[in-house]
C-alpha positions as a Markdown table, in Angstrom:
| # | Residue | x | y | z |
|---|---|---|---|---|
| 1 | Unk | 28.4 | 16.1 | -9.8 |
| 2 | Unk | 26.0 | 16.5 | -7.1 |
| 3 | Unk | 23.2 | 14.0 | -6.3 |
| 4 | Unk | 19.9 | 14.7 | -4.5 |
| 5 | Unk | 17.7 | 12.2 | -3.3 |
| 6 | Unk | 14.5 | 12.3 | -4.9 |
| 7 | Unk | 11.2 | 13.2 | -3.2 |
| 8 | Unk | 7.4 | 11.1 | -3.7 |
| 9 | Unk | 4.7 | 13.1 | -4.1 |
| 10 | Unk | 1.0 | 12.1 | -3.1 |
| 11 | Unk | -2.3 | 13.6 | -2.5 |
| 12 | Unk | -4.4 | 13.3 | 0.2 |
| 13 | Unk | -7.9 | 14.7 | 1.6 |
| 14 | Unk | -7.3 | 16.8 | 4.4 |
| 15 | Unk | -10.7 | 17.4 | 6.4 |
| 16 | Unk | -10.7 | 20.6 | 7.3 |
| 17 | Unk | -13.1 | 24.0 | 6.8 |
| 18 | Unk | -12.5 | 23.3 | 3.1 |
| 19 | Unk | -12.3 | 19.5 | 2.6 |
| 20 | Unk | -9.1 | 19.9 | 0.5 |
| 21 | Unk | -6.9 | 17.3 | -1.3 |
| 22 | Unk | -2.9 | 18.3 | -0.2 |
| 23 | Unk | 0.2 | 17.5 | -1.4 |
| 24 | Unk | 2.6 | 15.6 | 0.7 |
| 25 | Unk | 6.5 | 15.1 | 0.3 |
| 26 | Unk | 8.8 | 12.4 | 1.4 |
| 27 | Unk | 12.0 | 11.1 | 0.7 |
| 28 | Unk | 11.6 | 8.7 | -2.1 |
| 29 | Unk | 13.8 | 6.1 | -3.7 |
| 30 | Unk | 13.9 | 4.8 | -7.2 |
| 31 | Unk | 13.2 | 1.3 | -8.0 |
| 32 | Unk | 12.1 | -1.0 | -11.3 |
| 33 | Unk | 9.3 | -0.3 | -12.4 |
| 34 | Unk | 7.2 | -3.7 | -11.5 |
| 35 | Unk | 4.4 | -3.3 | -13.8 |
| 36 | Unk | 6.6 | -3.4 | -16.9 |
| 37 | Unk | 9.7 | -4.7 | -15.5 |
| 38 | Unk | 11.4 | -1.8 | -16.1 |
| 39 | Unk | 11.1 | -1.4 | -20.1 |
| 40 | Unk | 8.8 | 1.4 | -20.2 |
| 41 | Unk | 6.0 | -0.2 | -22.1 |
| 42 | Unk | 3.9 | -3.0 | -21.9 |
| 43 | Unk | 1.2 | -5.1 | -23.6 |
| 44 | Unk | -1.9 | -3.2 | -24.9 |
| 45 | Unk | -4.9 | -3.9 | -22.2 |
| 46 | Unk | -7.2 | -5.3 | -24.6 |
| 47 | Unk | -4.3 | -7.9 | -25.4 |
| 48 | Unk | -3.4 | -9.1 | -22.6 |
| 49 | Unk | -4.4 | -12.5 | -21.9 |
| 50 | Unk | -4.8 | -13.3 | -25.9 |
| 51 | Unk | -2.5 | -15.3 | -28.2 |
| 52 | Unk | 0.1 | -13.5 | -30.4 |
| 53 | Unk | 1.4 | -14.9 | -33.2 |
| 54 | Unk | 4.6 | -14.1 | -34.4 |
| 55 | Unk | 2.7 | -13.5 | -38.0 |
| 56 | Unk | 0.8 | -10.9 | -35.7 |
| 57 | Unk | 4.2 | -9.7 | -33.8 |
| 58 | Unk | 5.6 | -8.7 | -37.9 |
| 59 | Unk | 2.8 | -6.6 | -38.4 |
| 60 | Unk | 3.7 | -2.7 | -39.2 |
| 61 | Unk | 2.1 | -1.6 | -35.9 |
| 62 | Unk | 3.0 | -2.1 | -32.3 |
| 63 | Unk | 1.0 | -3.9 | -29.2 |
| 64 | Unk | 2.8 | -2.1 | -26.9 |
| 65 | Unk | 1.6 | 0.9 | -25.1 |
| 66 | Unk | 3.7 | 2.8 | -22.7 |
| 67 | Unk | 3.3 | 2.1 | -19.0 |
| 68 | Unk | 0.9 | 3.4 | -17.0 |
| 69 | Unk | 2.4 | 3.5 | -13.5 |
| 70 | Unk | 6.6 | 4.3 | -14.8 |
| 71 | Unk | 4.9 | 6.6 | -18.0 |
| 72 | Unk | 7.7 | 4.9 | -19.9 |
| 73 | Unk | 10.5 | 6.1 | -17.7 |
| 74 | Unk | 11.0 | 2.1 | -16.4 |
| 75 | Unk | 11.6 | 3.3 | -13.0 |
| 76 | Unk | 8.7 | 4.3 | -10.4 |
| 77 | Unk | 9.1 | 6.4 | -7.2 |
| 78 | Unk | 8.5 | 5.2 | -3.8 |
| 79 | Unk | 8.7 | 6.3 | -0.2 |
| 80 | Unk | 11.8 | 5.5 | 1.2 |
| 81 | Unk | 10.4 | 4.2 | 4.2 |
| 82 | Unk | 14.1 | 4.1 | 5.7 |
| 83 | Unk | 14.9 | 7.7 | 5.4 |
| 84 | Unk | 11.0 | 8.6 | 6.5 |
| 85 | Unk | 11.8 | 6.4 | 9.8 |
| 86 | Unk | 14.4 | 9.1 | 10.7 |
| 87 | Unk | 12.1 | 12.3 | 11.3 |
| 88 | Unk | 8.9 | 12.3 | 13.7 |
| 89 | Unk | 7.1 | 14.5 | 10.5 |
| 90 | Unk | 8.1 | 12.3 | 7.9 |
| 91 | Unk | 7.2 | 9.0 | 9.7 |
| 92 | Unk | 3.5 | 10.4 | 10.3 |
| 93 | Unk | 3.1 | 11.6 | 6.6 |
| 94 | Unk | 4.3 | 7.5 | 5.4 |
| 95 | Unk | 1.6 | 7.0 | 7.9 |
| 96 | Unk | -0.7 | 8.7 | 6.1 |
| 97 | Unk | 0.1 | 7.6 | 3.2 |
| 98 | Unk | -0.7 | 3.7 | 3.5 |
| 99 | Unk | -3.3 | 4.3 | 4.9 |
| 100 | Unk | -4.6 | 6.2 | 2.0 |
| 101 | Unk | -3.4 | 3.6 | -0.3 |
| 102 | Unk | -5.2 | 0.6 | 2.1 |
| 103 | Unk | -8.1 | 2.6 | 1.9 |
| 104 | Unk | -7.8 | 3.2 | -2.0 |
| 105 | Unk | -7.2 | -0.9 | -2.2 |
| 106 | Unk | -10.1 | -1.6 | -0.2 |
| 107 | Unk | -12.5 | 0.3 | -2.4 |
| 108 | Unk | -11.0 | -0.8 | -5.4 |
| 109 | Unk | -12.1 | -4.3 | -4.4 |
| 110 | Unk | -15.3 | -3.2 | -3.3 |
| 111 | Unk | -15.9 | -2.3 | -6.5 |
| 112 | Unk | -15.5 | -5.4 | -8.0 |
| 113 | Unk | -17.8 | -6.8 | -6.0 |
| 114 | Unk | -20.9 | -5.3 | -7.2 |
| 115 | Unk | -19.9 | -6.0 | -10.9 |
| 116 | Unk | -20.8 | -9.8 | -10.4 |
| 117 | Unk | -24.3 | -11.2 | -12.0 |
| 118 | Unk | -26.1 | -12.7 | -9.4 |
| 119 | Unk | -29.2 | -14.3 | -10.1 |
């Protein structure tokens, strides 16, 4: 039995003639999920933060929802930043890659910042 090292996939704008969003590959590497600690599902997000009681937890229907990030597979993929180290490409791509996701973070908190009430 034969075993192949996975590959992460990500997009990314590319400015170019077209202004394109591309596909990169790089060695990946499996790891638990962290959102759901690896059991493929976790509390529905209009839950979280609210009591449960185990009354509640009897019930015939289920609270869970499956994972967002894992999609119920309890393992993610990430860049194996070890294996990326070892080719020139590969090591530009990861470098690429967090950027894009600093750049994703960044917004993302920007965001929040004009959903405040200020008066």
């Amino acid at each position: 039995m034969s075993s192949s090292k996975p590959t992460f996939r990500f997009l990314s704008w590319v400015c170019n003639d077209e202004d394109e969003e591309v596909e990169f590959v790089l060695p990946g590497s499996y790891y638990v999920c962290p959102v759901c600690d690896g059991k493929g599902t976790r509390l529905m997000a209009v839950l979280r933060g609210v009591a449960i009681t185990e009354e509640d937890r009897g019930r015939e229907w289920s609270y869970d929802v499956e994972c967002e990030k894992c999609k119920g597979l309890r393992v993610a993929i990430e860049p194996d930043r070890i294996a990326c180290s070892l080719n020139p490409y590969d090591r530009a791509t990861l470098i690429r890659y967090d950027e894009d996701r600093a750049r994703d973070a960044s917004e993302q908190s920007n965001e929040g910042e004009w959903d405040t009430d200020e008066h």
